[in-house]
C-alpha positions as CSV (number, residue, x, y, z in Angstrom):
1,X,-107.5,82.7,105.3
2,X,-104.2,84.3,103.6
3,X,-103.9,87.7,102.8
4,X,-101.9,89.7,100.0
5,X,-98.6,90.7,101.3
6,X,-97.1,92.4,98.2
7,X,-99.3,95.4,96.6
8,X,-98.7,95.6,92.7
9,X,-99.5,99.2,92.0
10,X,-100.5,99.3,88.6
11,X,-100.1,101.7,85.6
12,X,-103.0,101.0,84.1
13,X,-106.4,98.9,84.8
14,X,-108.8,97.2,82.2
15,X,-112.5,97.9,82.2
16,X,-114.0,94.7,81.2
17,X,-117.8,94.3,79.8
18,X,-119.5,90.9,79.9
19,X,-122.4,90.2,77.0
20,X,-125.8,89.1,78.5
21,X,-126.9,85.7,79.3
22,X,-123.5,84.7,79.7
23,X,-121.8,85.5,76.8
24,X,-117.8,86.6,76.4
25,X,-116.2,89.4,78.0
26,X,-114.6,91.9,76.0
27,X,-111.7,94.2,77.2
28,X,-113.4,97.5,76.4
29,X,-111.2,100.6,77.7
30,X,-108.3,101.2,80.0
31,X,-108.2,103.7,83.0
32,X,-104.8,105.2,82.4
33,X,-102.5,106.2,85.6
34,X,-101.6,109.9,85.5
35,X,-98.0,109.7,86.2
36,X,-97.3,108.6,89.9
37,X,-100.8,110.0,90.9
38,X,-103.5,109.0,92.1
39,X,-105.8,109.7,89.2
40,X,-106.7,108.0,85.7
41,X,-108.1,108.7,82.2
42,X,-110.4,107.0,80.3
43,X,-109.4,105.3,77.1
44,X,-111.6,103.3,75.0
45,X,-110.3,101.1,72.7
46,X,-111.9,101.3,69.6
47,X,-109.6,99.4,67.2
48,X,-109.2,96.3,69.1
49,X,-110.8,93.1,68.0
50,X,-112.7,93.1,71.6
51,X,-114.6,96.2,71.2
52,X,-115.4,95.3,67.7
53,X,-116.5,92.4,69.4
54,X,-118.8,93.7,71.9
55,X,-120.5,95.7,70.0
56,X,-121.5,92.8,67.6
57,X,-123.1,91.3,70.7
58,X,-124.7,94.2,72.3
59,X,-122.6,96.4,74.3
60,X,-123.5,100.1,73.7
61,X,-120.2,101.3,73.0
62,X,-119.1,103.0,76.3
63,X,-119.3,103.6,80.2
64,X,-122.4,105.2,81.0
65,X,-121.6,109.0,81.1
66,X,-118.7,108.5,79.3
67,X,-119.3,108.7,75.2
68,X,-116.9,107.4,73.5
69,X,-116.2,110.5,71.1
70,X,-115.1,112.5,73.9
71,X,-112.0,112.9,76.0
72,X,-112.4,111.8,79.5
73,X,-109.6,112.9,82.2
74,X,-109.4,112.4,86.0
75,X,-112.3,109.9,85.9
76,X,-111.0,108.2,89.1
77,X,-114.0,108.8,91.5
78,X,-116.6,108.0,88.9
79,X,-115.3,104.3,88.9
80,X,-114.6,104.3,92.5
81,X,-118.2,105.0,93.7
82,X,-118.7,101.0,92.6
83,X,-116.8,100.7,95.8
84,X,-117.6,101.3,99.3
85,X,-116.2,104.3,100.4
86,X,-113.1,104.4,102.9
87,X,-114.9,105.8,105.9
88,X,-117.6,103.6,106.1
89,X,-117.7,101.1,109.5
90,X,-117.8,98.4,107.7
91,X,-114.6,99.2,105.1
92,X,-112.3,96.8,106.9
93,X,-115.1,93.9,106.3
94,X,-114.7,94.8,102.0
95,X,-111.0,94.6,102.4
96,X,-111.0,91.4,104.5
97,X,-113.1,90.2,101.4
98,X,-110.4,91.0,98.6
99,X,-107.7,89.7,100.9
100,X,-106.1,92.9,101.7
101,X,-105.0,93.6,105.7
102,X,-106.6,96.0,107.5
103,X,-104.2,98.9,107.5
104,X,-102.4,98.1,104.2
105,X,-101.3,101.3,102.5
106,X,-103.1,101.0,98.6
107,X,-104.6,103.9,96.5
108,X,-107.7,104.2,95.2
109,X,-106.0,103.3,91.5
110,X,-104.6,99.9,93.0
111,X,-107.8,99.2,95.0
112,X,-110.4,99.2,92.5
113,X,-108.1,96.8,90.3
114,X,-107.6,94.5,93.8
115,X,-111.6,94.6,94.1
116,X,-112.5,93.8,90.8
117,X,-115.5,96.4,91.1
118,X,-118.5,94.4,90.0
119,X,-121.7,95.2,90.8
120,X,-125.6,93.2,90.2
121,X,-126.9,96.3,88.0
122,X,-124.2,96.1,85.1
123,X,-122.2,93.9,83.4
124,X,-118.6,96.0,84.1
125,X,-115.2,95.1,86.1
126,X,-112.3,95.8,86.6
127,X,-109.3,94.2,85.9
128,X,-105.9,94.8,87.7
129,X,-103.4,93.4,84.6
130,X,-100.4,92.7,86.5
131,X,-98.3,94.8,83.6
132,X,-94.2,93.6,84.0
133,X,-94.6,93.2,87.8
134,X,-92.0,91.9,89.5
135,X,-92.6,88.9,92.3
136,X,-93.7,87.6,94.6
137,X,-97.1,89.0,94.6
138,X,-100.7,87.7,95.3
139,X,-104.2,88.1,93.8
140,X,-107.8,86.9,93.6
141,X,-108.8,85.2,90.4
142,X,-112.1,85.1,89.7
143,X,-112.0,81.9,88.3
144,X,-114.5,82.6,84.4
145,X,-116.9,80.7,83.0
146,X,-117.5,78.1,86.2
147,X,-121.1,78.1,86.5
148,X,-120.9,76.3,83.3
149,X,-118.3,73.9,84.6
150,X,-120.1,73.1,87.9
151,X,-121.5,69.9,87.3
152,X,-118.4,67.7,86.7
153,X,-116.5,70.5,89.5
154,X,-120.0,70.7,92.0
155,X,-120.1,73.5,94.5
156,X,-120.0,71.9,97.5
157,X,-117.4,69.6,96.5
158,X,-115.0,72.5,96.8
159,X,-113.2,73.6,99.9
160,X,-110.9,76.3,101.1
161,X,-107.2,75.5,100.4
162,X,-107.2,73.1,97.8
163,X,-104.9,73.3,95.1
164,X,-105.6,74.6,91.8
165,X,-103.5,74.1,88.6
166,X,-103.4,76.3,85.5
167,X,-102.5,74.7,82.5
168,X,-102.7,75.9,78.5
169,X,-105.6,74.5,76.4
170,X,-104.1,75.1,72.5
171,X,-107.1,72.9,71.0
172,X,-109.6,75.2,73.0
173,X,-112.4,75.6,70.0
174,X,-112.9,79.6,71.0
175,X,-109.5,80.6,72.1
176,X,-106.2,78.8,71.6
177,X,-104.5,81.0,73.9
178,X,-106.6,79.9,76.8
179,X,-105.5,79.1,80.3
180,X,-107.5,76.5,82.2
181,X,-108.1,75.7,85.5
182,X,-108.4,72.7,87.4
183,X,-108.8,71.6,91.1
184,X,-107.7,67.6,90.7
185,X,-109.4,66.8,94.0
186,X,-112.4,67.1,92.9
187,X,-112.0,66.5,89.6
188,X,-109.5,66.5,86.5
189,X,-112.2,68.3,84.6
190,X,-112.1,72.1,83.7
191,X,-113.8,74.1,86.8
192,X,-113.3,77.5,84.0
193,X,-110.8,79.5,82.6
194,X,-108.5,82.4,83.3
195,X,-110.2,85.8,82.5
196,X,-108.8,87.3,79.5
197,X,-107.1,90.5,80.5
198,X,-104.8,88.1,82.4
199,X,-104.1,85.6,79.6
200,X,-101.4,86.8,78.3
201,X,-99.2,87.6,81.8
202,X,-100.4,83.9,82.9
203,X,-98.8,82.2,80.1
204,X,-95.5,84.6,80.2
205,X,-95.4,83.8,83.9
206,X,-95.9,79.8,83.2
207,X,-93.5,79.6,80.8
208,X,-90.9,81.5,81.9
209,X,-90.9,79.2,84.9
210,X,-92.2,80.9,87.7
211,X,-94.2,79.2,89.9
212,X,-97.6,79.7,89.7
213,X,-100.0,78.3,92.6
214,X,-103.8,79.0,92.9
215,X,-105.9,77.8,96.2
216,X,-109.3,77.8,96.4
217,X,-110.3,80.2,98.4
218,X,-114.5,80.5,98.5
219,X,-117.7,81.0,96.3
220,X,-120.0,83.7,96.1
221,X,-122.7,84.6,93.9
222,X,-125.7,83.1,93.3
223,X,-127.4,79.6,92.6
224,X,-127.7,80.9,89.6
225,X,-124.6,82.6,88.9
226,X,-122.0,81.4,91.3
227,X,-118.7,82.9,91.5
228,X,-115.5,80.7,92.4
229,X,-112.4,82.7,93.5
230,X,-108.6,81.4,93.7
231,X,-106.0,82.8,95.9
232,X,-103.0,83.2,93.2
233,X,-99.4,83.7,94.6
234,X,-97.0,84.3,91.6
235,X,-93.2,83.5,92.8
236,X,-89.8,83.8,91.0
237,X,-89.3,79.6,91.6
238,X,-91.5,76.7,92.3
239,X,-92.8,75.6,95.8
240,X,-95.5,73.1,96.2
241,X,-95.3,72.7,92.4
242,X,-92.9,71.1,90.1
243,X,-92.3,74.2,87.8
244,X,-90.9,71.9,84.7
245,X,-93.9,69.4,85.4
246,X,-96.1,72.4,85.1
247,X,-94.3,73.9,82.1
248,X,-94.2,70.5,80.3
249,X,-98.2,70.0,81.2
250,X,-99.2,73.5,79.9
251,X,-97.1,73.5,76.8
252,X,-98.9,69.8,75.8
């Protein structure tokens, strides 16, 4: 099992909706930093192209208890009760899970982007957006869209520690900008797709050259909705990868 060594401590953190049944996800609002603190506004953002979006295909237009028409400040502990709470017994269990050593000093902020915050009832996360950090730092990617990938990439064909590659897609139908992934011992197919509020620091981290190496590292989920995570390190020069072969593939 590896663990993230380098804490990113972000400025901001994306709240991501997903349409039912499967559909997209949408970059809805941002929970703003409040300077160095450890506290955060809520910011929708209504003149993107994603919430325009979402609404078309049925989200309601903002967090529950938080109307879009209205200022929201210090909103913090509303978003972190879709976390377990520090003191619980258990708490060094949850951060096993994310990858994060018992012990590790993180704030709340940094946390809930580290954990992703999903829960069954809702179709919300959170998204940690890696904004101009520096490396070497680590992650988990949920890897998107794999259920629907899973029969030419089956389930228990994966196993901890394989390599993963990311490479661009420009003739993807729905998104040209698109970063897909691909595990090439099981297969040379797609097992899904970078998640969209990372898209664009994938492909400045790609092409810039830094080397960029996912892992397997499990599955959770459900039969019906199984959910593949990659351990991603992101490093200033290439290791197990040849960054110009990488480059060269992605940029194809």
């Amino acid at each position: 099992m590896r663990y993230i060594e380098h804490i990113i401590e972000p400025g901001r953190l994306l709240l991501s909706w997903q349409a039912p049944l499967g559909g997209g996800r949408y970059i809805v609002a941002e929970l703003c930093r409040r300077g160095h603190g450890n506290e955060a506004n809520l910011v929708y953002l209504l003149n993107t192209t994603d919430y325009a979006e979402s609404r078309a295909v049925g989200f309601p237009g903002d967090y529950p208890g938080f109307p879009p028409d209205k200022e929201h400040v210090n909103v913090l502990a509303a978003f972190m009760r879709r976390l377990p709470p520090r003191h619980r017994g258990d708490f060094s269990q949850f951060l096993d899970a994310i990858r994060i050593p018992s012990g590790e000093k993180i704030s709340d902020f940094a946390l809930l982007g580290y954990a992703g915050a999903r829960l069954p009832g809702d179709d919300f996360s959170i998204i940690h957006p890696f904004d101009d950090a520096t490396p070497p730092f680590e992650f988990l990617l949920l890897v998107a869209g794999y259920r629907y990938h899973q029969e030419n990439v089956p389930r228990d064909s994966l196993k901890p520690g394989m390599a993963a590659r990311f490479e661009f897609e420009p003739n993807n139908p729905n998104d040209p900008d698109a970063v897909r992934v691909v595990i090439p011992r099981v297969s040379e197919h797609t097992a899904g797709y970078v998640c969209r509020g990372l898209l664009p620091q994938f492909r400045r981290w790609i092409a810039s050259g830094m080397a960029v190496e996912g892992t397997f590292d499990r599955l959770n989920g459900t039969g019906d909705r199984p959910l593949a995570y990659l351990f991603v390190t992101v490093r200033e020069a290439a290791s197990s990868f040849k960054t110009d072969e990488l480059v060269a593939k992605a940029s194809s």
